[in-house]
MARNU-359324 format. One record per residue (C-alpha): chain; residue in three letters; residue number from 1; y, x, z. Coordinates in steps of 0.5 Angstrom, whole numbers, plus 500, padded with zeros to 3 digits. Layout:
REM residues N
<r kette="A" rest="ALA" nr="NUM" v="Y" u="X" w="Z"/>
...
END
This chain:
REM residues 342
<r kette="A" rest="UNK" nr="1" v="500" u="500" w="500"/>
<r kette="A" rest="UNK" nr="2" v="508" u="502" w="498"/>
<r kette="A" rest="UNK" nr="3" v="512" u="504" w="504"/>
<r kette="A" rest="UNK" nr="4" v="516" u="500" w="506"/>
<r kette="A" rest="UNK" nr="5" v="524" u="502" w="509"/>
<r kette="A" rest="UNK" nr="6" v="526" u="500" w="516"/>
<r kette="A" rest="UNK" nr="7" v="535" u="500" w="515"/>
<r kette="A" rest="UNK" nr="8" v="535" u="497" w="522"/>
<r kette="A" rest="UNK" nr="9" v="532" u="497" w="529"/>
<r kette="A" rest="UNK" nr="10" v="534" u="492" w="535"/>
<r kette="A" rest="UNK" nr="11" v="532" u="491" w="541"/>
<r kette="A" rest="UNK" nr="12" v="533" u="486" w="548"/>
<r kette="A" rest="UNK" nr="13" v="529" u="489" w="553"/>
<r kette="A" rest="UNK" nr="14" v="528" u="490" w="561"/>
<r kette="A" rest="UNK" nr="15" v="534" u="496" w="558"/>
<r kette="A" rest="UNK" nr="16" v="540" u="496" w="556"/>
<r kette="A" rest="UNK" nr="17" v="539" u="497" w="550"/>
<r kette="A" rest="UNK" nr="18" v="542" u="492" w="545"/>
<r kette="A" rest="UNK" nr="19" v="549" u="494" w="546"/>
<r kette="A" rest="UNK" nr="20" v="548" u="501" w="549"/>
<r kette="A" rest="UNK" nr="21" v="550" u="508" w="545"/>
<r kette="A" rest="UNK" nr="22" v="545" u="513" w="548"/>
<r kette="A" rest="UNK" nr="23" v="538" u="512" w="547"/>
<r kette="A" rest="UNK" nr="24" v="535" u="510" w="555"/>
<r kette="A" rest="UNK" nr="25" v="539" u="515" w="558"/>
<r kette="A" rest="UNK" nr="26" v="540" u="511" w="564"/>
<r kette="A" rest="UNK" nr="27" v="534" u="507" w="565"/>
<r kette="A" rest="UNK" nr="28" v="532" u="502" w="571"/>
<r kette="A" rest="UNK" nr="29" v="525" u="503" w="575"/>
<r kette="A" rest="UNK" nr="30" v="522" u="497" w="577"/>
<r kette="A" rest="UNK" nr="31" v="520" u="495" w="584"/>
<r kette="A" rest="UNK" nr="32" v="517" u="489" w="583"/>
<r kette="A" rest="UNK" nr="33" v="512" u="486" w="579"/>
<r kette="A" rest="UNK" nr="34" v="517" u="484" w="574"/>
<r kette="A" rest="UNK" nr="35" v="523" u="487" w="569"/>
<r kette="A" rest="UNK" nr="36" v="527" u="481" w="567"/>
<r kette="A" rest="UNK" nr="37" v="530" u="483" w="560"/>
<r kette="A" rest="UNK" nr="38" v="538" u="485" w="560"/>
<r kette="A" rest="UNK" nr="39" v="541" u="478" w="557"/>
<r kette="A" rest="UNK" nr="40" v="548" u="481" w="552"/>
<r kette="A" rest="UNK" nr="41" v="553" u="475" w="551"/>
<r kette="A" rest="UNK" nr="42" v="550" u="470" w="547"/>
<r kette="A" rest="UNK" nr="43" v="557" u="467" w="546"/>
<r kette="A" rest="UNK" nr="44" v="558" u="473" w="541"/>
<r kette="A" rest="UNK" nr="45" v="552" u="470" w="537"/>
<r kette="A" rest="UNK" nr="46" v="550" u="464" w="538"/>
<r kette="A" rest="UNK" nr="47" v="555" u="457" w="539"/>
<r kette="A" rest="UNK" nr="48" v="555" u="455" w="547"/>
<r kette="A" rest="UNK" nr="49" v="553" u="447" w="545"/>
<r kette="A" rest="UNK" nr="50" v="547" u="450" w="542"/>
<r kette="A" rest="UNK" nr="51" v="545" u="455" w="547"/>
<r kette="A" rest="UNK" nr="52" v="545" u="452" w="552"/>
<r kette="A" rest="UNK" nr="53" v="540" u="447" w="549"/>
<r kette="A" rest="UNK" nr="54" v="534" u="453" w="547"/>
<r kette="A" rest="UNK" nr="55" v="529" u="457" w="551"/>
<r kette="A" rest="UNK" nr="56" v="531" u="464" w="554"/>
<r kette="A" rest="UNK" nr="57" v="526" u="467" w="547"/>
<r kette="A" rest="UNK" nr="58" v="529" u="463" w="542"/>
<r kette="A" rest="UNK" nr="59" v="537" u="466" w="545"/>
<r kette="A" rest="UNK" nr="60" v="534" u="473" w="545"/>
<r kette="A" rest="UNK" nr="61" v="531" u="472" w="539"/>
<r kette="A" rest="UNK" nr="62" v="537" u="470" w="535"/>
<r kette="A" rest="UNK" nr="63" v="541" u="474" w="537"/>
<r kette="A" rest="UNK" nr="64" v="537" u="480" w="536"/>
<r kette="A" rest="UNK" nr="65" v="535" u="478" w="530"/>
<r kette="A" rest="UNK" nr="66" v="542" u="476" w="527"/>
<r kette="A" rest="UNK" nr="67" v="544" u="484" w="531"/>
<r kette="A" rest="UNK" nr="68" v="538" u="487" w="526"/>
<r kette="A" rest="UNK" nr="69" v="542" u="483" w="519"/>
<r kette="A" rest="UNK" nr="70" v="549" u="486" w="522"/>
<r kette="A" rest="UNK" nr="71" v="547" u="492" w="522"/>
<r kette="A" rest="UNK" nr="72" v="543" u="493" w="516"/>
<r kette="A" rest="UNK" nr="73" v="549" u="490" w="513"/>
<r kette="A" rest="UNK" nr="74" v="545" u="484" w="510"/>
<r kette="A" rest="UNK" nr="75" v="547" u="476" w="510"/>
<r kette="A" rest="UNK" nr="76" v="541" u="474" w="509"/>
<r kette="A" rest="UNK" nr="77" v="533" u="477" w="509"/>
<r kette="A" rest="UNK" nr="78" v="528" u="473" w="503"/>
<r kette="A" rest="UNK" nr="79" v="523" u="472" w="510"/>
<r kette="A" rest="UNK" nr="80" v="524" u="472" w="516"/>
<r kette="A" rest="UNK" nr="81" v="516" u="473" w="520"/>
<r kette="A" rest="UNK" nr="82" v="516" u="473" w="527"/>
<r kette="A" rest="UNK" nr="83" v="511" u="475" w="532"/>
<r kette="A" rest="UNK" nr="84" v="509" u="472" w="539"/>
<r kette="A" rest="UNK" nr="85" v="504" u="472" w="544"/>
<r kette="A" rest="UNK" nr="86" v="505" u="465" w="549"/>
<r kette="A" rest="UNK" nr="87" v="511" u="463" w="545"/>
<r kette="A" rest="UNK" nr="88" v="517" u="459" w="548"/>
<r kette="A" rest="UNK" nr="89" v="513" u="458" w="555"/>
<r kette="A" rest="UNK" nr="90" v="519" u="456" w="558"/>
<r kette="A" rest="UNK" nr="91" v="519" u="450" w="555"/>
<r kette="A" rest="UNK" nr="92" v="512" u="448" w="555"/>
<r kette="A" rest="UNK" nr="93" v="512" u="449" w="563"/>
<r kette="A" rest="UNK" nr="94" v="518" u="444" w="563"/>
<r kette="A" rest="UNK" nr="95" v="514" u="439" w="559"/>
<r kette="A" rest="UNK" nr="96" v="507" u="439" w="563"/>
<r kette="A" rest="UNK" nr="97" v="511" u="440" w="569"/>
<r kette="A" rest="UNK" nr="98" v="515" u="432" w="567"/>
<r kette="A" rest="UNK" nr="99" v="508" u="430" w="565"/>
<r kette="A" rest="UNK" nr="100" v="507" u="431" w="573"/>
<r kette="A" rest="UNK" nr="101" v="513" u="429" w="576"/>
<r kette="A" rest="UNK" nr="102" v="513" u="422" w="571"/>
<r kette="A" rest="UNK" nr="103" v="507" u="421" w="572"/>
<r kette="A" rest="UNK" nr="104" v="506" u="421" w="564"/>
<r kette="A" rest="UNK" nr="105" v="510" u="416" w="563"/>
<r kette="A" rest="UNK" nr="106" v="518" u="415" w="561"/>
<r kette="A" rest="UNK" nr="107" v="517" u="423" w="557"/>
<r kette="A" rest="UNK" nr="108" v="523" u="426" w="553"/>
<r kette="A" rest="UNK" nr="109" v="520" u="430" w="547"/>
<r kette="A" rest="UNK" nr="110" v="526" u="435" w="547"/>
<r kette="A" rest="UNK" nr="111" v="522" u="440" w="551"/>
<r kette="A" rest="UNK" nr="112" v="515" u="439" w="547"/>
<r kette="A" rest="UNK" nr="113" v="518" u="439" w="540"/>
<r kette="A" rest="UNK" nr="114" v="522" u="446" w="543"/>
<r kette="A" rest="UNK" nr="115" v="516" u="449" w="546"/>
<r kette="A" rest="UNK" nr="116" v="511" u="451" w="539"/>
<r kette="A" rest="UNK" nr="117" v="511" u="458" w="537"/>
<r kette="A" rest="UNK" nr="118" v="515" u="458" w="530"/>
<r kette="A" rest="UNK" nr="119" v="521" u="455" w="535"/>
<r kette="A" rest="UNK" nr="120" v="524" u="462" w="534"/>
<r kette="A" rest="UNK" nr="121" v="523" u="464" w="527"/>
<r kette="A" rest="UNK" nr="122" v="525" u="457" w="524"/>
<r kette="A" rest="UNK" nr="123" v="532" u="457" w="529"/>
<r kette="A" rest="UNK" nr="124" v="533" u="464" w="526"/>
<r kette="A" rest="UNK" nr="125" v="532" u="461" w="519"/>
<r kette="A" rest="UNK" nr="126" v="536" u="454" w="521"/>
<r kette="A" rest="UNK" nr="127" v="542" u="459" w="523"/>
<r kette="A" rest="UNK" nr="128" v="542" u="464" w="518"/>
<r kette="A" rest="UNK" nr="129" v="541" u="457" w="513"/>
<r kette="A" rest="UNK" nr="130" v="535" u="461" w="510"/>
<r kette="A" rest="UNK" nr="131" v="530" u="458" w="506"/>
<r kette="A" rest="UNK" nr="132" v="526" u="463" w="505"/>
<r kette="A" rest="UNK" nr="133" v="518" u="465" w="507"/>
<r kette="A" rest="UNK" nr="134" v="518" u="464" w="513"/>
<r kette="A" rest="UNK" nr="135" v="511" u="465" w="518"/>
<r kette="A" rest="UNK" nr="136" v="510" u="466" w="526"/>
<r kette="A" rest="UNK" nr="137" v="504" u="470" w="528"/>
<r kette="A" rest="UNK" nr="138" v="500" u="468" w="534"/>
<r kette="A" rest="UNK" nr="139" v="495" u="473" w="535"/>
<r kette="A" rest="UNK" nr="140" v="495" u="476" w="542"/>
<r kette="A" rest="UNK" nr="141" v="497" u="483" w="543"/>
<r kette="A" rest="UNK" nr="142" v="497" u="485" w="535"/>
<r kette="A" rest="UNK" nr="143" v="502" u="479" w="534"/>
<r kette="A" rest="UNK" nr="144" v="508" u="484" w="532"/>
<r kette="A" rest="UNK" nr="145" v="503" u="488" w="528"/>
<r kette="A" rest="UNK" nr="146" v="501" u="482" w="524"/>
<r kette="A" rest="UNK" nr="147" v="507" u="481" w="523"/>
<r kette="A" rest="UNK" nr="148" v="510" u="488" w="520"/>
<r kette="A" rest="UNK" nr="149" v="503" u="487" w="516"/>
<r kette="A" rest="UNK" nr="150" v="505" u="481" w="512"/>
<r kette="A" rest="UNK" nr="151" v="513" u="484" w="512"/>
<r kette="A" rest="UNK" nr="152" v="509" u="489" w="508"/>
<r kette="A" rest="UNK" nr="153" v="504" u="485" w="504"/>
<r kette="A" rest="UNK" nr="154" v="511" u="482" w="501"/>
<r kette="A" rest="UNK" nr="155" v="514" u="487" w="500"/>
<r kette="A" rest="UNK" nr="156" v="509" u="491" w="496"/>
<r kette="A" rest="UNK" nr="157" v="507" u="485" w="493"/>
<r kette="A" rest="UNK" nr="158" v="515" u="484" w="489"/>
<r kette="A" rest="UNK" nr="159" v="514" u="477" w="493"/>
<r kette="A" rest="UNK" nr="160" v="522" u="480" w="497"/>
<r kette="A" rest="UNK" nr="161" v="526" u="485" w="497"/>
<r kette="A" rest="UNK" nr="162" v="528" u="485" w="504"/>
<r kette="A" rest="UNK" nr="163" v="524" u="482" w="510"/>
<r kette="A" rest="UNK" nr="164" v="527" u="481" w="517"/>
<r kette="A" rest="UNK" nr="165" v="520" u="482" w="522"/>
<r kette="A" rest="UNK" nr="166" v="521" u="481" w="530"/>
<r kette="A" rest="UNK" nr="167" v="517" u="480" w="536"/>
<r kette="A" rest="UNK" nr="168" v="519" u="476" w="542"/>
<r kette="A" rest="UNK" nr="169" v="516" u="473" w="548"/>
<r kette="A" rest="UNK" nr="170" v="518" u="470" w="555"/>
<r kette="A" rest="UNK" nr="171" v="517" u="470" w="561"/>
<r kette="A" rest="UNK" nr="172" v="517" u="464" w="564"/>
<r kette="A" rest="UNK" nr="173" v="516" u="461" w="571"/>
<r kette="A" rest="UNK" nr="174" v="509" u="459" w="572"/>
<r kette="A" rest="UNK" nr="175" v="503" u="462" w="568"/>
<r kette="A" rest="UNK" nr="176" v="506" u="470" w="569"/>
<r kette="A" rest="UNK" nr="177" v="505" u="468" w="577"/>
<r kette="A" rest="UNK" nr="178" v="498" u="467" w="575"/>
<r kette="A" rest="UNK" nr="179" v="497" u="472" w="570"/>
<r kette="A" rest="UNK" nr="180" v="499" u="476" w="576"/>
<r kette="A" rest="UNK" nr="181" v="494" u="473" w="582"/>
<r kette="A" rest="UNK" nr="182" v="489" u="474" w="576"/>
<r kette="A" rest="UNK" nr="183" v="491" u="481" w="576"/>
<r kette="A" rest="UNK" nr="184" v="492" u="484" w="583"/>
<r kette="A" rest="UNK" nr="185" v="484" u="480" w="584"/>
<r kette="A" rest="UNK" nr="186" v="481" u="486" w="579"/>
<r kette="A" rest="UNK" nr="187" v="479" u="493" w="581"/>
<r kette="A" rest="UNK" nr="188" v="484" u="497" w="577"/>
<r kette="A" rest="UNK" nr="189" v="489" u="492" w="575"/>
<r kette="A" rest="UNK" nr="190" v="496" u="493" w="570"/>
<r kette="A" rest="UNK" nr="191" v="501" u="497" w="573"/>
<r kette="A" rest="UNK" nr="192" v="507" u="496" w="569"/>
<r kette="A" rest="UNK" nr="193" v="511" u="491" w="571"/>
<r kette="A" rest="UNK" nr="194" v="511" u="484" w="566"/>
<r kette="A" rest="UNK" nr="195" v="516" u="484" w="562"/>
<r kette="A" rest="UNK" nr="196" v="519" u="480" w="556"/>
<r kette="A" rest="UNK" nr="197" v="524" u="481" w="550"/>
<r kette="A" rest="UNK" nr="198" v="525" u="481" w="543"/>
<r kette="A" rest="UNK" nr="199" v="526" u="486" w="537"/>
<r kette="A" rest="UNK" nr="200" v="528" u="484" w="531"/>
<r kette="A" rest="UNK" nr="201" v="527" u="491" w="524"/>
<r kette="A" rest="UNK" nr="202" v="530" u="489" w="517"/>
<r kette="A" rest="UNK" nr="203" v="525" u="492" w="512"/>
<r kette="A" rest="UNK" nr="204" v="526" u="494" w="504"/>
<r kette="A" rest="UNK" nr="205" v="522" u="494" w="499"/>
<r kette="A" rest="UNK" nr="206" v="526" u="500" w="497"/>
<r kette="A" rest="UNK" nr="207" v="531" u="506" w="500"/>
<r kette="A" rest="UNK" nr="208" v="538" u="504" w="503"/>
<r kette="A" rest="UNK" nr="209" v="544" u="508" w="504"/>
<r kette="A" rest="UNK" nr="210" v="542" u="506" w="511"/>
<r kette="A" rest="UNK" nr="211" v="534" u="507" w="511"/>
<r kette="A" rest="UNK" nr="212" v="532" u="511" w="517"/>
<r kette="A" rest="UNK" nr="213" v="526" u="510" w="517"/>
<r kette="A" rest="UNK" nr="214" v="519" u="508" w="513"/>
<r kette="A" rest="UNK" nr="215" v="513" u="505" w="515"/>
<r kette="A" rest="UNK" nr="216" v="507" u="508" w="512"/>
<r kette="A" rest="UNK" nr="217" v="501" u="505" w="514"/>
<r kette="A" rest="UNK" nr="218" v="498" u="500" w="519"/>
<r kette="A" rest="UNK" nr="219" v="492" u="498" w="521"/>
<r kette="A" rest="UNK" nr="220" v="489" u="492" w="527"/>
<r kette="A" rest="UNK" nr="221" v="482" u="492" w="529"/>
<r kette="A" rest="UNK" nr="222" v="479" u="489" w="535"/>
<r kette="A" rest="UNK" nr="223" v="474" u="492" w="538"/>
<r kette="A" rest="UNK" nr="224" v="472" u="501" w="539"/>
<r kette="A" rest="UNK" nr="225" v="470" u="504" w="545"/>
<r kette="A" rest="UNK" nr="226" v="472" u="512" w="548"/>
<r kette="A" rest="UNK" nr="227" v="467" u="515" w="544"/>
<r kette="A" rest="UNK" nr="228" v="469" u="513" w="537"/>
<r kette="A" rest="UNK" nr="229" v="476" u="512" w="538"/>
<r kette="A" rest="UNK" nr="230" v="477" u="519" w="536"/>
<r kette="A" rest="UNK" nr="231" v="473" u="518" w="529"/>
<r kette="A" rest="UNK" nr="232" v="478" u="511" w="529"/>
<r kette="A" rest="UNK" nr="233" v="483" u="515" w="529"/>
<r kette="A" rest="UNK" nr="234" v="483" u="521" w="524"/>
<r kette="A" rest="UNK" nr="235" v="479" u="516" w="519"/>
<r kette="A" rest="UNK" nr="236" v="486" u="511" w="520"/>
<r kette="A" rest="UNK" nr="237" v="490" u="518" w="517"/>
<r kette="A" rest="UNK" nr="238" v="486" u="520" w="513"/>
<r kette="A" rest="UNK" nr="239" v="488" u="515" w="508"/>
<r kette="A" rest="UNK" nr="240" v="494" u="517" w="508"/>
<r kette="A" rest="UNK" nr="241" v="492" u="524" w="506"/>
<r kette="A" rest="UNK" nr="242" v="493" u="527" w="514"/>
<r kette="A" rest="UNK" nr="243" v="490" u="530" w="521"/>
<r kette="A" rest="UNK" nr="244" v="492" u="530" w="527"/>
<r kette="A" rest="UNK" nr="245" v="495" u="536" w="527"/>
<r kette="A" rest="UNK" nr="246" v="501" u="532" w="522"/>
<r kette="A" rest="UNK" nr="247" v="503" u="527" w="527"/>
<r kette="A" rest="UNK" nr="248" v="509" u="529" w="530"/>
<r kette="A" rest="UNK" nr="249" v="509" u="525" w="536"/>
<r kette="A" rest="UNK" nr="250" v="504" u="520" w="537"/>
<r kette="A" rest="UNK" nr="251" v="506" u="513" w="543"/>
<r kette="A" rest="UNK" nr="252" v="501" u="509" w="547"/>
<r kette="A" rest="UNK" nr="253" v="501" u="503" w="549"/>
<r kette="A" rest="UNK" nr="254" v="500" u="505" w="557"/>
<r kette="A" rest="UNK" nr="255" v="499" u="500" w="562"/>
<r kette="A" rest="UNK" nr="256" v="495" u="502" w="568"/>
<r kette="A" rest="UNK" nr="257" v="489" u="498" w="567"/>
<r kette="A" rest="UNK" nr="258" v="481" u="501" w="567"/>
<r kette="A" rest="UNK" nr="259" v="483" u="501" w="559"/>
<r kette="A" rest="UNK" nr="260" v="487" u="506" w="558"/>
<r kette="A" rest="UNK" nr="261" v="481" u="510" w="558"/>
<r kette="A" rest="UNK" nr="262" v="482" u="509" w="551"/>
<r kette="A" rest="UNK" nr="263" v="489" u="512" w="551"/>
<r kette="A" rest="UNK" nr="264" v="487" u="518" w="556"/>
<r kette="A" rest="UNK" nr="265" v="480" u="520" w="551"/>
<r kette="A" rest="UNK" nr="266" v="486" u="521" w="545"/>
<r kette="A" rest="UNK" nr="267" v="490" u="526" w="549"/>
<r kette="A" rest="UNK" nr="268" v="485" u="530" w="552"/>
<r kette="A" rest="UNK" nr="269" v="483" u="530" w="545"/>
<r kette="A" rest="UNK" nr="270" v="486" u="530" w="539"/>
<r kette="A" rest="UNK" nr="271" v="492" u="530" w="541"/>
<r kette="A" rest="UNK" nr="272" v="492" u="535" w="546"/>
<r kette="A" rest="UNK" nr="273" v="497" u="540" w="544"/>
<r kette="A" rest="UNK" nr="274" v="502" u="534" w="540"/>
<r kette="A" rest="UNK" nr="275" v="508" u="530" w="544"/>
<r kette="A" rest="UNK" nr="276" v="504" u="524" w="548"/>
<r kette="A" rest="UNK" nr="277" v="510" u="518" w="550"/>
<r kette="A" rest="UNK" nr="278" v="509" u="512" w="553"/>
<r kette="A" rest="UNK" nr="279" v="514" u="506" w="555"/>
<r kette="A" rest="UNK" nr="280" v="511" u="500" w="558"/>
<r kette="A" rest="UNK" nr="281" v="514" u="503" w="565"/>
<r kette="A" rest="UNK" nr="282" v="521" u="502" w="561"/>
<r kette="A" rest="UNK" nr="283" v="520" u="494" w="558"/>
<r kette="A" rest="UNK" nr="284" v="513" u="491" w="562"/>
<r kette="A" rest="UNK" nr="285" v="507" u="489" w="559"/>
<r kette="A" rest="UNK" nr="286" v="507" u="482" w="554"/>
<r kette="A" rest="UNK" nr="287" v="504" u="481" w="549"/>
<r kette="A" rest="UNK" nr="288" v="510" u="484" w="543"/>
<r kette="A" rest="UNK" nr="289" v="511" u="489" w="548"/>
<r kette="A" rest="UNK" nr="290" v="508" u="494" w="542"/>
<r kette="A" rest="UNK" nr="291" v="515" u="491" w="539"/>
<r kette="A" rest="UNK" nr="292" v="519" u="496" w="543"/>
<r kette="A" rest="UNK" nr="293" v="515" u="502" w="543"/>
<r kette="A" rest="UNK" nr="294" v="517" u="501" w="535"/>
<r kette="A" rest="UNK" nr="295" v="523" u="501" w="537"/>
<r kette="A" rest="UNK" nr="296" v="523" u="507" w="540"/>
<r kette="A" rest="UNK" nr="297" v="519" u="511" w="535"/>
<r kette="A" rest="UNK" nr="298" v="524" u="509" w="530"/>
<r kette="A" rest="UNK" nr="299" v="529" u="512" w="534"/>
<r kette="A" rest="UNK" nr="300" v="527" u="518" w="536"/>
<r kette="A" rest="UNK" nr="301" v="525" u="520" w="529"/>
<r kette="A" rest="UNK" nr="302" v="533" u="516" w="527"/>
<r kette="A" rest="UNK" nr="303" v="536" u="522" w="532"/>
<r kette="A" rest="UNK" nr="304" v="530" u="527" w="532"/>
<r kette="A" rest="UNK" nr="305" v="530" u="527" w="540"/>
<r kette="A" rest="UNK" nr="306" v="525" u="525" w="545"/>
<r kette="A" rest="UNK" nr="307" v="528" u="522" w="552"/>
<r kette="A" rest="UNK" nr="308" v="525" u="525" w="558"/>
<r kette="A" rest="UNK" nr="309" v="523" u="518" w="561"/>
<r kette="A" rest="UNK" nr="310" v="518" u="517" w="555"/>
<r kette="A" rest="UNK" nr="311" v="514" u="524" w="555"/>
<r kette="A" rest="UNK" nr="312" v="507" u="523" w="558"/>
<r kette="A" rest="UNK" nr="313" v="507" u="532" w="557"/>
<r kette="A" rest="UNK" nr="314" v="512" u="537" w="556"/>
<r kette="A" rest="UNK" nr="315" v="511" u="539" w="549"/>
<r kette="A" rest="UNK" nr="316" v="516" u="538" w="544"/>
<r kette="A" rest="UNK" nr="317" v="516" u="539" w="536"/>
<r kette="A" rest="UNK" nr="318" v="524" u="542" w="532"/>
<r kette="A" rest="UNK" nr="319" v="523" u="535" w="529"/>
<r kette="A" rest="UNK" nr="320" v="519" u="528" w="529"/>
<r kette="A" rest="UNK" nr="321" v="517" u="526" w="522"/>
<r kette="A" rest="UNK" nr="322" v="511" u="522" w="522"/>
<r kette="A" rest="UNK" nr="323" v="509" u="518" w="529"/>
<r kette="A" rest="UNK" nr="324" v="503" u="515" w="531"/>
<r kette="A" rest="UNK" nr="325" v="504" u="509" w="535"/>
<r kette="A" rest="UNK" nr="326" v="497" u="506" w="539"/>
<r kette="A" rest="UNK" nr="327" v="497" u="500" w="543"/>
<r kette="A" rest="UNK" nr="328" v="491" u="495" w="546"/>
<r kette="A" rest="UNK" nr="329" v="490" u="490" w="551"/>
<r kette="A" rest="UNK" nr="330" v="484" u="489" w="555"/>
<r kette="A" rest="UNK" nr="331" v="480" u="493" w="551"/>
<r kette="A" rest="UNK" nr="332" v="482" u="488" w="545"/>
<r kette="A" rest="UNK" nr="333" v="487" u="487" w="539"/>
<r kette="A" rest="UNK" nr="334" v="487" u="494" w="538"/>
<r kette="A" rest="UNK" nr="335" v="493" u="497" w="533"/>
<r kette="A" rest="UNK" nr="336" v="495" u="503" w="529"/>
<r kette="A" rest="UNK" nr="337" v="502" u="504" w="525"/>
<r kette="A" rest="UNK" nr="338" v="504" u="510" w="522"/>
<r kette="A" rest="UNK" nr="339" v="512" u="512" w="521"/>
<r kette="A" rest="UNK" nr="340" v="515" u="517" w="517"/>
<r kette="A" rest="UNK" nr="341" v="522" u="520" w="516"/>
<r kette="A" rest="UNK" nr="342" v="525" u="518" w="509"/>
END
């Protein structure tokens, strides 16, 4: 498949890192077992009379998605795919709760009709007034992938020029206090906070002015072992016509839990003498936080530089080209992108 250019890159996250400058110079820790995302003011992309009517993931999700536009200085994308784990919670919280509290009877839809999973992309698209392609990928923890793969897929396809790919998700009020009490009853549980956020990239078929980065390759798979991830991976490069040791930084998914196993076995491995990162420690754990870990990729090859906060070893390179991002949950939906310099 052709690489695709990414001309812009957003993100509202538990950081400042929608309006901030530097990139996560001054970053917040996190005591709790949650890391709320850094809301900026919606006033400057989203009308208050509508605002206050849509669920934290949809207000997120515009404003990053309109940012992401604004920077690539384009009006309006040919599609618009967006990724989400459990969608606009929120809302369906709301709505099961009004169930109970009236007895199933005297029900408003408003809630229920603003609870399904597409409420962000379709609210970006009524926004922009764009009538182009436009899907929600609700695939757990592979959602923001298969997203960025269909983003691709049209591009190499001559389907559209430009595609404007996101992720976000919610945190919500009741099911992450579950996720939660399911979490502290297992043996070796999620460490990092549980987070929310949204991350919004403008994609080309073609080289901009304003290209920074391409996305060379990315594969989804659901099922490996530590013993033949080490062959997943360099079988993934190998396509691409590289070995391990061309990967100039490679960022995992980490998050505490007995499955980081599978991250561990590469960095004692193949990746022994390559930059290791992570930054679930940064926005949480959801279902698109692998979003903001693109995110972070695309902006350390943009200024060539690796925080101090994201480093897993105390290995740098004189330059970041290609880097390899790897993400999982629970031993599922594992992924692997590619990113190159252009």
């Amino acid at each position: 498949m052709k690489p695709c250019y990414i001309n812009s890159a957003v993100s509202i996250s538990a950081q400042d890192t929608l309006d901030n400058s530097s990139f996560l110079e001054n970053t917040i820790s996190f005591e709790r077992k949650l890391a709320k995302a850094i809301h900026p003011n919606y006033r400057s992309f989203i009308s208050p009379i509508a605002s206050r009517r849509m669920a934290t993931g949809v207000k997120m999700g515009i404003a990053a998605a309109k940012k992401a536009l604004a920077l690539a200085e384009l009006e309006t994308p040919d599609a618009i795919i967006t990724g989400t784990g459990i969608g606009c919670i929120e809302d369906s919280e709301k709505f099961l709760n009004a169930i109970l509290d009236n007895d199933e009877e005297f029900l408003t839809p408003t809630s229920f009709i603003q609870s399904t999973h597409n409420t962000v992309g379709a609210q970006i698209a009524l926004t922009l007034k764009c009538k182009g392609y436009n899907v929600t990928y609700v695939q757990g923890a592979a959602s923001f992938e298969s997203a960025v793969l269909d983003g691709q897929l049209l591009l190499h396809e001559n389907e559209a020029k430009t595609v404007l790919v996101g992720g976000t998700d919610e945190l919500g009020k009741y099911l992450i206090n579950d996720i939660i009490l399911a979490e502290a009853a297992k043996k070796q549980p999620i460490t990092t906070p549980f987070g929310e956020g949204a991350h919004f990239f403008s994609l080309s078929q073609s080289k901009q002015n304003n290209s920074f980065a391409a996305i060379k390759g990315l594969k989804i798979f659901n099922k490996t072992t530590p013993e033949t991830i080490k062959t997943k991976v360099e079988d993934f490069l190998k396509e691409y016509a590289l070995t391990t040791e061309d990967i100039d930084a490679i960022v995992l998914g980490k998050n505490g839990d007995a499955f980081d196993e599978l991250y561990q076995t590469l960095q004692d491995s193949s990746f022994k003498s390559t930059p290791q990162l992570h930054y679930k420690h940064l926005c949480g754990e959801f279902f698109t936080a692998s979003a903001f870990g693109f995110w972070t990729a695309t902006n350390i090859i943009k200024q060539n530089h690796i925080p101090e906060v994201l480093k897993l070893n105390t290995i740098n390179k004189s330059s970041y080209k290609n880097i390899l991002l790897y993400n999982q949950l629970k031993g599922h939906q594992h992924s692997f992108t590619l990113l190159t310099s252009c």
